[in-house]
KOLZAMAR-411731 format. One record per residue: x negated, y, z negated of N, C-alpha, C in turn. Coordinates in steps of 0.05 Angstrom, whole numbers, padded with zeros to 5 digits. Layout:
# residues N
site n.x->X n.y->Y n.z->Z ca.x->X ca.y->Y ca.z->Z c.x->X c.y->Y c.z->Z;
...
This chain:
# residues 77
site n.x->-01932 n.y->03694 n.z->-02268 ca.x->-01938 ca.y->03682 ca.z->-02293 c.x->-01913 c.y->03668 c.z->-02304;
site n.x->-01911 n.y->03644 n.z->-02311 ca.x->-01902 ca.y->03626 ca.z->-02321 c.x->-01870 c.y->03638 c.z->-02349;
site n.x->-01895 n.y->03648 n.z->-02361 ca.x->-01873 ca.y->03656 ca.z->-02390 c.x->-01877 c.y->03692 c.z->-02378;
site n.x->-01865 n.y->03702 n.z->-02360 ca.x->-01856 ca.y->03731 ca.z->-02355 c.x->-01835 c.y->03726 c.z->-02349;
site n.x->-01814 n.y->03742 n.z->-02364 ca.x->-01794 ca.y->03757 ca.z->-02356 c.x->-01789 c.y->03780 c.z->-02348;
site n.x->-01770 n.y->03791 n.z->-02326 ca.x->-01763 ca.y->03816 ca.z->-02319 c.x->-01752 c.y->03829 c.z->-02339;
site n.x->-01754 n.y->03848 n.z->-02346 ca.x->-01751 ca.y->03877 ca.z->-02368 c.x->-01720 c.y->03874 c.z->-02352;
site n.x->-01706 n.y->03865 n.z->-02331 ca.x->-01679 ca.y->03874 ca.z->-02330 c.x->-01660 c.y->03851 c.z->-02342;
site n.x->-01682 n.y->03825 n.z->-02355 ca.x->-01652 ca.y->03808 ca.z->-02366 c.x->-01652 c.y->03815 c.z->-02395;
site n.x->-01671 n.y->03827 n.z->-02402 ca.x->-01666 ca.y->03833 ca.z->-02436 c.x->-01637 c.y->03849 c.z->-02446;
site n.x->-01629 n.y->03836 n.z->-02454 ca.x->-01602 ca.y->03840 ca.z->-02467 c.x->-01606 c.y->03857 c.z->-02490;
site n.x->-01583 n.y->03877 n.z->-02506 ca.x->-01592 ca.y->03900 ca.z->-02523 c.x->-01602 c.y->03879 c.z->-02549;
site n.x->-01620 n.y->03890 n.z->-02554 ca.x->-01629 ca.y->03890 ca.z->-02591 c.x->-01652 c.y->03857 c.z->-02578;
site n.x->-01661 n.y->03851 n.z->-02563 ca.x->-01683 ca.y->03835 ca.z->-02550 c.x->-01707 c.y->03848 c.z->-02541;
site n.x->-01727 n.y->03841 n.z->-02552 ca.x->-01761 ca.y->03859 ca.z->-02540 c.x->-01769 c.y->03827 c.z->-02531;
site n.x->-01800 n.y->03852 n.z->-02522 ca.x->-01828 ca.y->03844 ca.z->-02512 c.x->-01842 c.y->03858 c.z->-02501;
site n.x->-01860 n.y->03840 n.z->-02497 ca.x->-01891 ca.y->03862 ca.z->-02485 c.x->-01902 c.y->03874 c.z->-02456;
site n.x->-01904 n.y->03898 n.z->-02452 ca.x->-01911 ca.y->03889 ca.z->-02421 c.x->-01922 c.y->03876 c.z->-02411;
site n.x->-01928 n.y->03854 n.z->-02398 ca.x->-01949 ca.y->03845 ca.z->-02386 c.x->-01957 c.y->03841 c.z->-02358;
site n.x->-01942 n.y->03853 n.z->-02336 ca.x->-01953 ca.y->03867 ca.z->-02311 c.x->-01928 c.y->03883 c.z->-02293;
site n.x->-01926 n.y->03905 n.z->-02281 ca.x->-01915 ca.y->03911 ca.z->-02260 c.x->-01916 c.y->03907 c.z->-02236;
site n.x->-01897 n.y->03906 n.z->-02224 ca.x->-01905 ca.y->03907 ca.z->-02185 c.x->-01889 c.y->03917 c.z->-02175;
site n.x->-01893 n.y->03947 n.z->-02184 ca.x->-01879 ca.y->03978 ca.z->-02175 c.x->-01899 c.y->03984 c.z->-02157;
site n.x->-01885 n.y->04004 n.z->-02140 ca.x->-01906 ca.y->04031 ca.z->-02115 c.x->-01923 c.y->04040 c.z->-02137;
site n.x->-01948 n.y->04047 n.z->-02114 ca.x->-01961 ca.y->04063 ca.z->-02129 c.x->-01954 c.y->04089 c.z->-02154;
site n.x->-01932 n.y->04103 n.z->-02132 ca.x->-01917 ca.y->04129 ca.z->-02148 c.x->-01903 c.y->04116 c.z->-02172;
site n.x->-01890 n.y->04100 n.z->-02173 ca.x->-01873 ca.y->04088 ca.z->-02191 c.x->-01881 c.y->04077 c.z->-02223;
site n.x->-01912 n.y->04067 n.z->-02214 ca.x->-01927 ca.y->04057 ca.z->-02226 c.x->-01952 c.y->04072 c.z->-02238;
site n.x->-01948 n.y->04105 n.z->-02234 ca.x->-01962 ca.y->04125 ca.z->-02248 c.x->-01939 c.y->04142 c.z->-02262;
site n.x->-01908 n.y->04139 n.z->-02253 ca.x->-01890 ca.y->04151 ca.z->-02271 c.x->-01885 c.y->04137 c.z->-02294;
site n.x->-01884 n.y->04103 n.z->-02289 ca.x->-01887 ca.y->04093 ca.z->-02313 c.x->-01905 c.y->04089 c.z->-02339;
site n.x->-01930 n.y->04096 n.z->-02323 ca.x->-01949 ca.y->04102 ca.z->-02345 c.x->-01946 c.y->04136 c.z->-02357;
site n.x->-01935 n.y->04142 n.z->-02336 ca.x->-01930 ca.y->04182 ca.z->-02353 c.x->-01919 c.y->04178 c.z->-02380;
site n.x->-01894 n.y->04160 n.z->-02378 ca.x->-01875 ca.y->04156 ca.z->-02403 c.x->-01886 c.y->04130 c.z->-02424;
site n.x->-01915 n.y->04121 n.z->-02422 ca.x->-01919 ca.y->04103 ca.z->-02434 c.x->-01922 c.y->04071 c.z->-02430;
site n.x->-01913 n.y->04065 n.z->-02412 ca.x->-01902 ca.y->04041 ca.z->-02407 c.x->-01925 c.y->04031 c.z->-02392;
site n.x->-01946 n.y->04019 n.z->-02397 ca.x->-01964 ca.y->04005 ca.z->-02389 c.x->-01968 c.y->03967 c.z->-02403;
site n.x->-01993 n.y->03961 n.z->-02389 ca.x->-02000 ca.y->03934 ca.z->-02403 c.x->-01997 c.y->03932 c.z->-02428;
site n.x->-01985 n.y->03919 n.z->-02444 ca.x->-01985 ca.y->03905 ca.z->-02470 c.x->-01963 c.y->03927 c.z->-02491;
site n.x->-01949 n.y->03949 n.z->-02471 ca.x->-01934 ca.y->03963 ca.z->-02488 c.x->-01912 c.y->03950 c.z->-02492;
site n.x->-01899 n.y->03948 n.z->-02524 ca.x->-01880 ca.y->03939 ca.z->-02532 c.x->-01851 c.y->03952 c.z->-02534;
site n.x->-01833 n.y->03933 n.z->-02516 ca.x->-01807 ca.y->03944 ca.z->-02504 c.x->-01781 c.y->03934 c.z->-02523;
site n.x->-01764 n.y->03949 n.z->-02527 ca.x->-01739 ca.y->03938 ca.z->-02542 c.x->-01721 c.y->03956 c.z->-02525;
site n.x->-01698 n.y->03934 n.z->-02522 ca.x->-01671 ca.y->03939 ca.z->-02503 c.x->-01647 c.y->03948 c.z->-02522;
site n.x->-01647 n.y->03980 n.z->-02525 ca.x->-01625 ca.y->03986 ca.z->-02540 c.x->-01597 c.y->03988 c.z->-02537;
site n.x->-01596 n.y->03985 n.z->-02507 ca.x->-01571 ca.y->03986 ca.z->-02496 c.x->-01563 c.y->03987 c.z->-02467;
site n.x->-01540 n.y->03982 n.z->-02459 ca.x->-01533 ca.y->03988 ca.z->-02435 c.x->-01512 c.y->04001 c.z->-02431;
site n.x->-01511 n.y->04018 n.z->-02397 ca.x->-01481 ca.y->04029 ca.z->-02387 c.x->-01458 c.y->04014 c.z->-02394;
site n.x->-01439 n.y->04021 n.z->-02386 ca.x->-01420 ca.y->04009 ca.z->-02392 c.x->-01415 c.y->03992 c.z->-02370;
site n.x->-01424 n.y->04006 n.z->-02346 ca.x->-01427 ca.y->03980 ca.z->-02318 c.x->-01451 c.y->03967 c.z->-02310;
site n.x->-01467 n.y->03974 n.z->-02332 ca.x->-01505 ca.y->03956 ca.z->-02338 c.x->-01520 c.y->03969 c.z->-02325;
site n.x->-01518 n.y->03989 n.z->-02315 ca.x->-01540 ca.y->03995 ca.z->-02295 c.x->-01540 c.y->04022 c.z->-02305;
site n.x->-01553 n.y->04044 n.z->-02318 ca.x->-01587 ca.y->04049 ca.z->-02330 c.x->-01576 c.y->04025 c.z->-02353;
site n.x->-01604 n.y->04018 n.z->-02364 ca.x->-01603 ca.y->04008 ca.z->-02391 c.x->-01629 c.y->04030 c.z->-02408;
site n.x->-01625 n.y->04028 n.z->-02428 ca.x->-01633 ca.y->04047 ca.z->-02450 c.x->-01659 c.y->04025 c.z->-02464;
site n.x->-01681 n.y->04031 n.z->-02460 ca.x->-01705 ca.y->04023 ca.z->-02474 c.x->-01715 c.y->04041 c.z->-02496;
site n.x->-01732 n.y->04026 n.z->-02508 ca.x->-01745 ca.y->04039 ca.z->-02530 c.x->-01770 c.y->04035 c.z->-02531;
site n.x->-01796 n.y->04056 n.z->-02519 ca.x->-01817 ca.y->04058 ca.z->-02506 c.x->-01833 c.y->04074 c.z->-02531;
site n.x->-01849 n.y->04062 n.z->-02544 ca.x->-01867 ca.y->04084 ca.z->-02564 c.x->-01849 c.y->04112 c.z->-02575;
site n.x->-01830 n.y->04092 n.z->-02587 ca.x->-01817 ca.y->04115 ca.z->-02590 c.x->-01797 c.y->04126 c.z->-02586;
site n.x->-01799 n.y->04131 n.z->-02560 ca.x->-01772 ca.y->04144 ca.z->-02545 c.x->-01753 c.y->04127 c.z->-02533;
site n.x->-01732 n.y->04133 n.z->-02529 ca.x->-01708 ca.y->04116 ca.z->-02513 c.x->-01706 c.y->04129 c.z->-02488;
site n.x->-01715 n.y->04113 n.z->-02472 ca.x->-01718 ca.y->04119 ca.z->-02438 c.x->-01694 c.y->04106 c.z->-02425;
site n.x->-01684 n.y->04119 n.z->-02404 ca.x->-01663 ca.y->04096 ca.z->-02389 c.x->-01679 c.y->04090 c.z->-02364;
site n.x->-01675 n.y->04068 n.z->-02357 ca.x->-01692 ca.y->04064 ca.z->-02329 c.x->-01670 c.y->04044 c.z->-02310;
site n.x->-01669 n.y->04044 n.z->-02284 ca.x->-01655 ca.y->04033 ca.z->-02269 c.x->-01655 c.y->04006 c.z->-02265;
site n.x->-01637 n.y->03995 n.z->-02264 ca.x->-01636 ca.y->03960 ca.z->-02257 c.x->-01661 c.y->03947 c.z->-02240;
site n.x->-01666 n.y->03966 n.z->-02216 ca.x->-01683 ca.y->03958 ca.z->-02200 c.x->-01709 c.y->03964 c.z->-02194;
site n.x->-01719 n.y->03973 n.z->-02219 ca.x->-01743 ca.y->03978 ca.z->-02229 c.x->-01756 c.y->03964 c.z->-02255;
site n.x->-01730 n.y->03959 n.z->-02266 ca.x->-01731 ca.y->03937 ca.z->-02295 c.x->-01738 c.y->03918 c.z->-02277;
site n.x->-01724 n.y->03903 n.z->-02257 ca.x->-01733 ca.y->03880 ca.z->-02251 c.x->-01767 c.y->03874 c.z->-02234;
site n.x->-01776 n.y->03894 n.z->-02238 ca.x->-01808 ca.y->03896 ca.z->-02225 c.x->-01828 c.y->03899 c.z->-02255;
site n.x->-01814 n.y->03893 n.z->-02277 ca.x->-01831 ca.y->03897 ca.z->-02289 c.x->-01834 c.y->03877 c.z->-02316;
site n.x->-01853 n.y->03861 n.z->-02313 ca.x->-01857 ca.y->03830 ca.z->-02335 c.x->-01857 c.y->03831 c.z->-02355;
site n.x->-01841 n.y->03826 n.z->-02374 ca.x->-01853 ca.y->03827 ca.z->-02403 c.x->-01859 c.y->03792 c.z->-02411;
site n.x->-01873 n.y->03790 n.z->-02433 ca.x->-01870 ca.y->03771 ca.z->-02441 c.x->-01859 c.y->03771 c.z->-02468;
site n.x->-01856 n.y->03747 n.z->-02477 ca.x->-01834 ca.y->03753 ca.z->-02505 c.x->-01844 c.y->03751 c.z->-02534;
């Protein structure tokens, strides 16, 4: 999709919406464990100090998730 971005260029204090993954199957039932499905709204509260977990804000909670799983996953803005 055209206007998707990867969840890994959002810079801290930048959101958006989910709008699709293309995680493993397993990957893509852990992310729905913690919420994170279609149309859920994401804000980037922070990063490592060497960028890799970055700190989301998921319904709620502040999840860290890995560089290389952010980047499998679309938001739009």
């Amino acid at each position: 999709m055209e206007n998707s971005i990867p969840m890994s260029t959002l810079s801290p204090g930048e959101s958006g919406t989910v709008d699709r993954m293309t995680l493993s199957a397993a990957m893509c039932s852990r992310m729905q464990d913690i919420g994170l499905m279609s149309g859920t709204p994401v804000v980037c509260v922070g990063r490592s100090p060497l960028g890799d977990p970055a700190a989301f804000r998921i319904r709620g909670a502040v999840i860290a998730l890995r560089k290389a799983d952010c980047a499998r996953i679309f938001l739009r803005r």
